[in-house]
TIROZA-82407 format. One record per residue: residue number from 0; residue in one letter; x, y negated, z of N, C-alpha, C in turn. Coordinates in pm, 1 decimal. Layout:
ATOM   num   residuo       n_c1       n_c2       n_c3      ca_c1      ca_c2      ca_c3       c_c1       c_c2       c_c3
ATOM   NUM         a          X          Y          Z          X          Y          Z          X          Y          Z
...
END
This chain:
ATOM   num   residuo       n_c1       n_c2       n_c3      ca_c1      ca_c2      ca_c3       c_c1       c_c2       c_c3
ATOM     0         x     -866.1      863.3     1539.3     -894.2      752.6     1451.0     -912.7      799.3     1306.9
ATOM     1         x     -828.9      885.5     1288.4     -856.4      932.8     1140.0     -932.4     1088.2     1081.6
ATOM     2         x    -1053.6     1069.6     1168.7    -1138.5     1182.2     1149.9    -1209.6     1135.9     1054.5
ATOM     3         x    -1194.4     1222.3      936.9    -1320.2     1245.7      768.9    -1412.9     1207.9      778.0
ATOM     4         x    -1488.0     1236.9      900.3    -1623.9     1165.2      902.9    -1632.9     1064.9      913.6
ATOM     5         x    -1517.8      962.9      927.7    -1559.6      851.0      961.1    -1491.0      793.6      836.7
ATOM     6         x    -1405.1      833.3      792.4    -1382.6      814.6      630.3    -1518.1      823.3      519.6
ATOM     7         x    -1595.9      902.8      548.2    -1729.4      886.1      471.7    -1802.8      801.5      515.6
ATOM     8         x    -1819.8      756.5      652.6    -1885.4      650.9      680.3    -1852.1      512.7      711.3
ATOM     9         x    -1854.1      409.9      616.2    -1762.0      333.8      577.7    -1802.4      248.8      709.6
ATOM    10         x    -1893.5      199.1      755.1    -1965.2      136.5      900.6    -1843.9      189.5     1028.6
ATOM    11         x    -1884.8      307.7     1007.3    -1802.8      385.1     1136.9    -1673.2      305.1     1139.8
ATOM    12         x    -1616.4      340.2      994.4    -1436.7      351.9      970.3    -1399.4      163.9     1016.3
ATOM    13         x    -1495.0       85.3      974.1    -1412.2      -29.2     1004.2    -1443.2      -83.8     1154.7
ATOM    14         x    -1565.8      -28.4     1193.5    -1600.3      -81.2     1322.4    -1470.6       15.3     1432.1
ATOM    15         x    -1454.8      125.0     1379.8    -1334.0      171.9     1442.9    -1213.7      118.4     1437.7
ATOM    16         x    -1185.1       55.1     1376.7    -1065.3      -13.2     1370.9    -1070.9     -147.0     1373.9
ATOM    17         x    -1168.5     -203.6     1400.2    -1170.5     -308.8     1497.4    -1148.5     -285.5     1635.5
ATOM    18         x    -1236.1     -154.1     1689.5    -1231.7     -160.2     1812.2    -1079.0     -152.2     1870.9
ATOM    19         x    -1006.1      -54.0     1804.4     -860.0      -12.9     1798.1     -828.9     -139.6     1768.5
ATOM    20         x     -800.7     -236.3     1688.2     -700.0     -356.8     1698.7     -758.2     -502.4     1745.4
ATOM    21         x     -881.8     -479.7     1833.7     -925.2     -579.9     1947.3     -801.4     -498.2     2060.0
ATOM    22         x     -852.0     -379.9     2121.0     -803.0     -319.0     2224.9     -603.9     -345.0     2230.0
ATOM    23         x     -550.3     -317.6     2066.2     -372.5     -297.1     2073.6     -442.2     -473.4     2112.9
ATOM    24         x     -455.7     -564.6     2093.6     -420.5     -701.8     2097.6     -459.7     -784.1     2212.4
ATOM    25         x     -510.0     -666.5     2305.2     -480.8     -691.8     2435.4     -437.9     -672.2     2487.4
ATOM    26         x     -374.3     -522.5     2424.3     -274.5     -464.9     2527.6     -178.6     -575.6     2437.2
ATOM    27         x     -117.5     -643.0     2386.5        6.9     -686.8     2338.4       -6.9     -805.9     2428.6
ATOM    28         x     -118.2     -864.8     2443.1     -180.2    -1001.9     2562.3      -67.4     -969.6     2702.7
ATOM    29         x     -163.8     -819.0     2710.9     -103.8     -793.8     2877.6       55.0     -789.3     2829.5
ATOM    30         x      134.6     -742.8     2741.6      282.2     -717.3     2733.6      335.7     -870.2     2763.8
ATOM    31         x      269.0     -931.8     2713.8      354.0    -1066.8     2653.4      300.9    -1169.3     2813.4
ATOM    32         x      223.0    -1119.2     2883.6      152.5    -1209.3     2991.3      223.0    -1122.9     3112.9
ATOM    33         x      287.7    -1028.2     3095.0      294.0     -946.1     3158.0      214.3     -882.9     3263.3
ATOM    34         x       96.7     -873.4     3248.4      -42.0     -826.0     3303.7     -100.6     -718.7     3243.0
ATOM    35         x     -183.1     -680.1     3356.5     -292.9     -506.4     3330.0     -368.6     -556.4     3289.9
ATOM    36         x     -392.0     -554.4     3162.4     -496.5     -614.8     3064.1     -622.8     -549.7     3082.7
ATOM    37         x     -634.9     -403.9     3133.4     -767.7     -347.2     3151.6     -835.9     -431.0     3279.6
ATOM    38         x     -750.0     -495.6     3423.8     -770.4     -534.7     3524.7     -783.2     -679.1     3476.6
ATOM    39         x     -770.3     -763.8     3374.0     -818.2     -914.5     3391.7     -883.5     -969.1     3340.0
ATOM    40         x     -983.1    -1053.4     3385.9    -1088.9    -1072.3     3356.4    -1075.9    -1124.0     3202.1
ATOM    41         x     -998.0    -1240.0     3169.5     -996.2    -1247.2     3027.1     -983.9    -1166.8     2897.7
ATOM    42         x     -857.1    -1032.9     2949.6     -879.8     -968.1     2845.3     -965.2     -811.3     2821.4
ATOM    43         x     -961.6     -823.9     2972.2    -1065.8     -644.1     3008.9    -1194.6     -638.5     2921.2
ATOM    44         x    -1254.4     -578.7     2975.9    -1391.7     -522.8     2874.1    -1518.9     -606.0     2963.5
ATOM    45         x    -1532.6     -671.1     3007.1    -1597.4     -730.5     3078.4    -1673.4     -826.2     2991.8
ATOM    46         x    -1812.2     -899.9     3061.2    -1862.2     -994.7     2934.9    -1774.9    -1139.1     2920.4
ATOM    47         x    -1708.5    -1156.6     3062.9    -1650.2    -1279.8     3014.7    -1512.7    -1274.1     2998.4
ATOM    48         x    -1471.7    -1202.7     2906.8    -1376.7    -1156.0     2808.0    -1349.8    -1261.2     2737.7
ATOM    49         x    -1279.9    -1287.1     2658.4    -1188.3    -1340.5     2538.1    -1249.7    -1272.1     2457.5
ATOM    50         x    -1326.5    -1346.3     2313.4    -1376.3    -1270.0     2212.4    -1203.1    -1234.5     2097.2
ATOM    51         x    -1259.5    -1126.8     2017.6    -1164.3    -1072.7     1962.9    -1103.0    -1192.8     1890.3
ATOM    52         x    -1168.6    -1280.4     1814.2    -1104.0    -1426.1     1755.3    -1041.8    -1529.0     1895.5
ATOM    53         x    -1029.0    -1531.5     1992.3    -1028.7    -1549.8     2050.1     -872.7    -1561.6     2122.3
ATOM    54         x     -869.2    -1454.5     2146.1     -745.9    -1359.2     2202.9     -621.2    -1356.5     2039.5
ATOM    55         x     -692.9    -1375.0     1912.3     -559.5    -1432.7     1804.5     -559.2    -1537.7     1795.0
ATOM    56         x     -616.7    -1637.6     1844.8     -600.6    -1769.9     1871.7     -484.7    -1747.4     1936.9
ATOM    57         x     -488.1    -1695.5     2070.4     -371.4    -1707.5     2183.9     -271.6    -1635.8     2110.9
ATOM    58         x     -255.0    -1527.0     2063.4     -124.8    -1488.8     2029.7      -86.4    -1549.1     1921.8
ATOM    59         x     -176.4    -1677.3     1842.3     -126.2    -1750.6     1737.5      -56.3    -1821.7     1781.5
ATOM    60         x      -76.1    -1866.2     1926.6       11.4    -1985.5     1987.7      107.3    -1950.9     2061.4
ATOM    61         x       87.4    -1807.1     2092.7      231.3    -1726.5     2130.5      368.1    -1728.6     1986.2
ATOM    62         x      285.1    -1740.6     1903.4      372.5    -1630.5     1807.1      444.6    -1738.0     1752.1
ATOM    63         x      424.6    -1915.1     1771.3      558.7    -2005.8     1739.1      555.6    -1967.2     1593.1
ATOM    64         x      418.1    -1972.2     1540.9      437.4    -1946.1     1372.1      576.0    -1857.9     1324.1
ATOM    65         x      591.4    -1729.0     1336.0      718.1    -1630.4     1350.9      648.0    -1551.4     1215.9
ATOM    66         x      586.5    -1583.5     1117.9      500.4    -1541.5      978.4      395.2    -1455.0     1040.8
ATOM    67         x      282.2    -1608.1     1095.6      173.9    -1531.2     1120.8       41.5    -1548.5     1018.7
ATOM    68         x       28.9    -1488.6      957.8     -106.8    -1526.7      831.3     -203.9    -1536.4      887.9
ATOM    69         x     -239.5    -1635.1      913.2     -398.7    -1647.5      970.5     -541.0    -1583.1      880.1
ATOM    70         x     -480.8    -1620.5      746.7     -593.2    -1578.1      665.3     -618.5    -1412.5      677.7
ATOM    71         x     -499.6    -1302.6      700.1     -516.1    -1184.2      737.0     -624.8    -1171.9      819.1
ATOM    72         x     -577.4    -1235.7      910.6     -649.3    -1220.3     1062.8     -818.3    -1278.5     1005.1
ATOM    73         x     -849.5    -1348.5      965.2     -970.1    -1403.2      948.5    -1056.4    -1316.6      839.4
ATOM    74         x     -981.5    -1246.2      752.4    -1024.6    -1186.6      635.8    -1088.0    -1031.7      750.3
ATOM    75         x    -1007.2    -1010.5      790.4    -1044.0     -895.1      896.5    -1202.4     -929.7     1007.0
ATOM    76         x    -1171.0    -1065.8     1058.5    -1257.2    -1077.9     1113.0    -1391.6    -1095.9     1025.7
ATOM    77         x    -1391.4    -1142.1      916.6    -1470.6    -1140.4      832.6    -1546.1     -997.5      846.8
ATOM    78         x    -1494.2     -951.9      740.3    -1512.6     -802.4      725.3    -1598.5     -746.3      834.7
ATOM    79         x    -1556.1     -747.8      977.3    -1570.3     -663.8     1090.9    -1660.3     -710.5     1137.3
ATOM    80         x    -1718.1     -845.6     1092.2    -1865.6     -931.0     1145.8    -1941.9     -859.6     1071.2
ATOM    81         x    -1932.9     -891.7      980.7    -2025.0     -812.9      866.4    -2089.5     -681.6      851.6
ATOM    82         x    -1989.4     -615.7      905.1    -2012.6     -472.6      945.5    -2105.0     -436.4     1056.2
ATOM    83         x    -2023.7     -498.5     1144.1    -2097.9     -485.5     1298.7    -2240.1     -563.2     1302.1
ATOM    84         x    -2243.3     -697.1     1249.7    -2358.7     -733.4     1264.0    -2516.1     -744.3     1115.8
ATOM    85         x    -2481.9     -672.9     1042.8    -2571.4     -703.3      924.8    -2588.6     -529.2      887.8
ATOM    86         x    -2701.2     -546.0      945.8    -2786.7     -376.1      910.0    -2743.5     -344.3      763.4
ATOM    87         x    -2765.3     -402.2      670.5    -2753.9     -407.2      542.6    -2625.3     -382.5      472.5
ATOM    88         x    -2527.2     -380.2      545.1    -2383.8     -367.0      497.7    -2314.4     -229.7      537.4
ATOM    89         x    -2330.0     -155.9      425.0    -2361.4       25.8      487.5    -2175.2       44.9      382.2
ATOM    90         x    -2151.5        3.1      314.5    -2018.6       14.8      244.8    -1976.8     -114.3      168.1
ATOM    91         x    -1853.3     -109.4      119.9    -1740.6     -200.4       74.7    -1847.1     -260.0      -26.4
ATOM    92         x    -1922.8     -188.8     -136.5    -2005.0     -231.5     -205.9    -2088.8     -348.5     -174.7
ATOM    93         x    -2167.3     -297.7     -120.2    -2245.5     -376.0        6.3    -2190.5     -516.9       41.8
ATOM    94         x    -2112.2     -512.0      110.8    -2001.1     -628.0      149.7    -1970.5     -686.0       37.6
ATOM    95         x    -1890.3     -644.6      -62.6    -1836.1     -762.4     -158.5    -1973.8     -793.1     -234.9
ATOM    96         x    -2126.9     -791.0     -217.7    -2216.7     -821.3     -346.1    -2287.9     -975.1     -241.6
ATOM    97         x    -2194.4     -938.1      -64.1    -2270.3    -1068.0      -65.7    -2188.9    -1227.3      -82.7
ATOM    98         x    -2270.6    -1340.7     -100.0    -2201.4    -1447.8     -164.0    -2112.2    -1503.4     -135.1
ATOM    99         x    -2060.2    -1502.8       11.4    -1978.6    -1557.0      105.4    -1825.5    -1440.9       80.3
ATOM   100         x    -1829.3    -1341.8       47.4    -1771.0    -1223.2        9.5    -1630.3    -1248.8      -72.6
ATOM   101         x    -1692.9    -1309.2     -133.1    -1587.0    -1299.8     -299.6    -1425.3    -1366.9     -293.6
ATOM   102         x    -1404.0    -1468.0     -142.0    -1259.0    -1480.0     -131.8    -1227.0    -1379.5      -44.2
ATOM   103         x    -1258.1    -1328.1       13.5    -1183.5    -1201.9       89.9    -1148.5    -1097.3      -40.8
ATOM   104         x    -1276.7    -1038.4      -80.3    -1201.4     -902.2     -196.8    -1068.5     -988.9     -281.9
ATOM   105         x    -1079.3    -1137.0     -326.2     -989.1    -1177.7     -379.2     -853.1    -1200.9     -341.5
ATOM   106         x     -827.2    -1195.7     -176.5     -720.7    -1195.4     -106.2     -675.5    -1055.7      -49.0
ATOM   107         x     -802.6     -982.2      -43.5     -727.9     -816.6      -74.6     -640.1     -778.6     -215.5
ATOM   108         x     -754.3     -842.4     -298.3     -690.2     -770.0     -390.9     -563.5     -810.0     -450.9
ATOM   109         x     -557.2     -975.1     -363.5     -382.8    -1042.0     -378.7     -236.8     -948.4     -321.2
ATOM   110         x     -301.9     -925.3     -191.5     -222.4     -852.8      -75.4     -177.5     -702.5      -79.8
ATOM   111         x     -309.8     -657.1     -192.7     -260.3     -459.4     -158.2     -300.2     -466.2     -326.0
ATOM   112         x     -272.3     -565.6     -431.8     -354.9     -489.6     -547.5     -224.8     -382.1     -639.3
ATOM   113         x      -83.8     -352.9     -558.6      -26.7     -291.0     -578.9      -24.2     -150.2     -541.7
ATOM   114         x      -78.5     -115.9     -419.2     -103.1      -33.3     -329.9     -234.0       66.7     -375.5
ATOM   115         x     -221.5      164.6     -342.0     -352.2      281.0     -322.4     -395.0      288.8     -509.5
ATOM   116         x     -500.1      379.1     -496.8     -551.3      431.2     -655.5     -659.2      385.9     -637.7
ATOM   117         x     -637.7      289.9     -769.8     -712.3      151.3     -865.8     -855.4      225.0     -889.5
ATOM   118         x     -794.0      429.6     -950.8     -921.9      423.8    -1040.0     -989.8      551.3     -933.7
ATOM   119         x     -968.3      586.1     -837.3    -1076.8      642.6     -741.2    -1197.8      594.0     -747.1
ATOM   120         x    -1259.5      634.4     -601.1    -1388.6      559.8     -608.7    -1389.0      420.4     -527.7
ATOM   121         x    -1466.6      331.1     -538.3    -1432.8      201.8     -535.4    -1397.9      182.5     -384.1
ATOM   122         x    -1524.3      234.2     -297.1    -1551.0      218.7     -186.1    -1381.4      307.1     -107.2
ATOM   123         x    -1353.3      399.7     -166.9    -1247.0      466.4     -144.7    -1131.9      330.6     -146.1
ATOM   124         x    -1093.8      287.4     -186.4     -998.0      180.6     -249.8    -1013.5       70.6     -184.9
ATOM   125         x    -1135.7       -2.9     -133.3    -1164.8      -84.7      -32.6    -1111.3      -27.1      115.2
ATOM   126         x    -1169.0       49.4      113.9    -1119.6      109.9      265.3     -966.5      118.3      289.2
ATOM   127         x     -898.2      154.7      186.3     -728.7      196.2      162.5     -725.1       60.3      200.1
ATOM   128         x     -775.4      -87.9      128.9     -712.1     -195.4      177.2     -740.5     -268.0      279.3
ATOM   129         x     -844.8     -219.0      342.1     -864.8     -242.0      477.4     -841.0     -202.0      544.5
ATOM   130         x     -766.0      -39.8      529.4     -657.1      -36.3      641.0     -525.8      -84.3      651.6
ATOM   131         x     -502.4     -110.5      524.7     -363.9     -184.0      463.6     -365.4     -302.6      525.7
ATOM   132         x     -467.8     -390.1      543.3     -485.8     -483.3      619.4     -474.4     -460.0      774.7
ATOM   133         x     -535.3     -397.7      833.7     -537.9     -334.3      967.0     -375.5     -309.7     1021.6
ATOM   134         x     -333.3     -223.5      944.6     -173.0     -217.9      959.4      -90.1     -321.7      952.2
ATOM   135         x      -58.8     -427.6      865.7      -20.8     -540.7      819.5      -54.8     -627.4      956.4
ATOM   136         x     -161.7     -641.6     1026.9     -166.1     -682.4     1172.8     -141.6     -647.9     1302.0
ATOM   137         x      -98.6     -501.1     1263.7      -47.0     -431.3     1375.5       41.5     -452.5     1365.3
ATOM   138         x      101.7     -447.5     1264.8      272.8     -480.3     1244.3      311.5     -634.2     1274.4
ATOM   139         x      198.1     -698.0     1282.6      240.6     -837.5     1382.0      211.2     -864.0     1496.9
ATOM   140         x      101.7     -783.7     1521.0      107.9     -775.0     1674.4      285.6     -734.8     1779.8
ATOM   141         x      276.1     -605.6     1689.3      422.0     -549.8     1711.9      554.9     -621.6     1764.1
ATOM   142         x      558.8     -718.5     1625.3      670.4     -821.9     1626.7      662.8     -883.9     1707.6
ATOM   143         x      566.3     -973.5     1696.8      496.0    -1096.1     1876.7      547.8     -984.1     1951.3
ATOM   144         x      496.6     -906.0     2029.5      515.7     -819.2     2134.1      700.3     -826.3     2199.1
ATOM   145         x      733.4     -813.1     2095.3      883.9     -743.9     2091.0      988.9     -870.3     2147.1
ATOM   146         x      944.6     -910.9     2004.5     1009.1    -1118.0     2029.8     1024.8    -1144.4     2142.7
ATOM   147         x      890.9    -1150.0     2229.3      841.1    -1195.3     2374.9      965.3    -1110.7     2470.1
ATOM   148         x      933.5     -950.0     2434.7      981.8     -877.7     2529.5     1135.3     -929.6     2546.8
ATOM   149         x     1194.1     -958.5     2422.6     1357.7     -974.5     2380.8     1354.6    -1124.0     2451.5
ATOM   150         x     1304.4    -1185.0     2434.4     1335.0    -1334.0     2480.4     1288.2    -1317.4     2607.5
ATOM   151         x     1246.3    -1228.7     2711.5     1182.6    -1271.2     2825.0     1346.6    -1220.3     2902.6
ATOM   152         x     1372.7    -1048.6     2795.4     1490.6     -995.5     2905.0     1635.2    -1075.1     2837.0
ATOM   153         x     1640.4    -1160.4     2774.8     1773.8    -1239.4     2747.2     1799.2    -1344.9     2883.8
ATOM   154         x     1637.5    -1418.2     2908.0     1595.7    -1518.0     2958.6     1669.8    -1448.3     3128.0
ATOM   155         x     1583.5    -1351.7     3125.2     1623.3    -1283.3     3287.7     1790.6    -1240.3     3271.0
ATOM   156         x     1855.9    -1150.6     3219.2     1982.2    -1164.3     3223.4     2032.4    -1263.8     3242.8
ATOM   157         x     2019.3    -1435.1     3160.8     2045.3    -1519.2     3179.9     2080.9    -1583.8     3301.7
ATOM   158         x     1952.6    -1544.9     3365.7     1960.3    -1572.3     3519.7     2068.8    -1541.6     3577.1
ATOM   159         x     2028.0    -1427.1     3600.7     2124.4    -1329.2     3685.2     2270.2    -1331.3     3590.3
ATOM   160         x     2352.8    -1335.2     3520.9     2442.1    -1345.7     3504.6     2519.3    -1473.3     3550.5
ATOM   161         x     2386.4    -1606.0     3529.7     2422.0    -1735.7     3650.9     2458.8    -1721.3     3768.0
ATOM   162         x     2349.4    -1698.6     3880.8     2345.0    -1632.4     3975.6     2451.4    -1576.8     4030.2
ATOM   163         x     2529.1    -1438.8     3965.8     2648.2    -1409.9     3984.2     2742.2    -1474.3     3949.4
ATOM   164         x     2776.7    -1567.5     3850.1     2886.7    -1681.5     3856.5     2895.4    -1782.6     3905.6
ATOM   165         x     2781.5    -1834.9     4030.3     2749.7    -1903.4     4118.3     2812.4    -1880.9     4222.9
ATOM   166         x     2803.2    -1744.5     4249.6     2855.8    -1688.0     4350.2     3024.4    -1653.8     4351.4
ATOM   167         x     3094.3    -1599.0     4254.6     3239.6    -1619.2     4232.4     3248.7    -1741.3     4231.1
ATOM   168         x     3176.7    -1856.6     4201.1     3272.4    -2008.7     4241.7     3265.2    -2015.5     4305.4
ATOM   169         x     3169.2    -2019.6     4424.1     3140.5    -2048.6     4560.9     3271.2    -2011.0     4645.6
ATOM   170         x     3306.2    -1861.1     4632.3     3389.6    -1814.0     4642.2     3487.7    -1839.7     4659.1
ATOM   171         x     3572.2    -1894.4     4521.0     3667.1    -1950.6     4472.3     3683.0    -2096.0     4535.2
ATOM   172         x     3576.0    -2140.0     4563.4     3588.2    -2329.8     4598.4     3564.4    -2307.6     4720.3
ATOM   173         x     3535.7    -2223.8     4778.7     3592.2    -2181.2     4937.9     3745.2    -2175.3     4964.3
ATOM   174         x     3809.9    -2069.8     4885.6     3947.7    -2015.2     4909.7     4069.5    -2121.8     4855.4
ATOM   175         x     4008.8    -2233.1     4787.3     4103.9    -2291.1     4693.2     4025.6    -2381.9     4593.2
ATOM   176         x     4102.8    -2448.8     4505.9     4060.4    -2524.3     4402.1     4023.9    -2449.0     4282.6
ATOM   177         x     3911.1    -2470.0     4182.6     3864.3    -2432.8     4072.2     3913.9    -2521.5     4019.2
ATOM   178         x     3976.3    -2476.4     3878.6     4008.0    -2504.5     3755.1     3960.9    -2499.9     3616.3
ATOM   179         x     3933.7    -2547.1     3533.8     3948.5    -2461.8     3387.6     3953.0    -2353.9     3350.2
ATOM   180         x     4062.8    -2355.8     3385.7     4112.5    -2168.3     3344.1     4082.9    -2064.0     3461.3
ATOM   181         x     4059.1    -2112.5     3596.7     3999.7    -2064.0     3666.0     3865.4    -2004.0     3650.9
ATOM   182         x     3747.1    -2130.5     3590.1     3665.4    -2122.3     3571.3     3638.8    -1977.2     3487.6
ATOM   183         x     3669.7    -2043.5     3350.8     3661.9    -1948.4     3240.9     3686.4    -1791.8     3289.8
ATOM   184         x     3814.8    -1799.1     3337.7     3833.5    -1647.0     3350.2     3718.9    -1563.8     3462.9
ATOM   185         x     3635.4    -1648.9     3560.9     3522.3    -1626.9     3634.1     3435.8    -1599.7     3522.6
ATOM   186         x     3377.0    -1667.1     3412.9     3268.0    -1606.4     3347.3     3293.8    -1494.5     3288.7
ATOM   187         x     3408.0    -1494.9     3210.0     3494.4    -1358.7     3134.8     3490.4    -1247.3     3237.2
ATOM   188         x     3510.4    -1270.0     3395.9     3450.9    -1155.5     3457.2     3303.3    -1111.3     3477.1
ATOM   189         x     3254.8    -1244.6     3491.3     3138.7    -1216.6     3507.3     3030.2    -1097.0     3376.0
ATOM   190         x     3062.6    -1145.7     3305.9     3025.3    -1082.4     3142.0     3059.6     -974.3     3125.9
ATOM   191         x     3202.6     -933.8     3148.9     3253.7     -804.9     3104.8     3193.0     -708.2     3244.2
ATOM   192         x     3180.5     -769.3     3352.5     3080.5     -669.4     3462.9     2975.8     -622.8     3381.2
ATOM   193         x     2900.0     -735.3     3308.1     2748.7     -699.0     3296.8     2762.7     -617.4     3151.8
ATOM   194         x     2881.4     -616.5     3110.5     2868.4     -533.0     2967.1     2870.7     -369.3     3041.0
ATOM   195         x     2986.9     -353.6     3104.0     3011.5     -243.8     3163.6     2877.8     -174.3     3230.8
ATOM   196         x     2793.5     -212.9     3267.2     2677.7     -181.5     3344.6     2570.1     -109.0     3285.8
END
């Protein structure tokens, strides 16, 4: 991803990193769907795919507003249309001179105008914040991902720690009467099993 040549070629550098954070945001699809994202039809490479806006729609509605900036996401997609589809848009230059342009550089330059060297070359400095951007969405992809993963294996322990205290009452309301303190001290086993484990 971070070969020089594609640092000089400003086309290359962002269409590359689209392709890279279409691809992580399917694989985060398949994490969170728990599916082989290369094998299904919605998110594989296939034509009737999920377009890249598409597929952050869905993880917008995964993500239970958990600080998801939409405008990131759109400023990117911006950008990456532009690139990919307008012969004419050969660098950052290029891009910010056309008219539709001028709130994105203005929300870069909200988001990273702390970040990277001001007085390089310009196109240099665009790119720094378009990967700054790029990252900044990986790093929410990330989070979604994780969230999901943490709440799916709380959810399943959950189970199964039921499950097994289902089974000691059963037990228990076989051999005798359940109590209160009966009870309780059944989950207190139950728990301290599953810590031990």
């Amino acid at each position: 991803m971070y070969n020089i040549e594609e640092w000089n070629n400003t086309r290359s550098f962002v269409v590359e990193h689209s392709v890279l954070l279409e691809e992580l945001a399917s694989t985060a699809l398949g994490e969170i769907l728990n599916i082989k994202w290369k094998d299904s039809q919605s998110l594989g490479n296939g034509s009737s795919s999920l377009s890249f806006n598409q597929k952050f729609l869905l993880i917008q509605d995964l993500a239970n507003n958990e600080n998801f900036n939409r405008k990131k996401i759109d400023a990117f997609l911006y950008i990456r249309n532009k690139f990919a589809h307008v012969r004419e848009i050969k660098t950052f230059d290029d891009f910010y001179n056309l008219k539709n342009s001028k709130e994105t550089k203005k929300n870069l330059n909200l988001w990273y105008s702390n970040k990277g060297d001001k007085k390089s070359d310009s196109d240099m400095h665009y790119k720094f914040e378009f990967q700054s951007l790029f990252f900044d969405i990986l790093n929410l992809l990330l989070k979604i991902t994780i969230n999901h993963k943490v709440k799916f294996a709380v959810k399943e322990n959950t189970k199964e720690l039921n499950e097994e205290l289902i089974k000691k009452i059963k037990i228990v309301c076989l051999n005798g009467s359940l109590d209160n303190e009966k009870f309780n001290d059944l989950v207190n086993e139950v728990v301290n099993e599953r810590n031990t484990e």
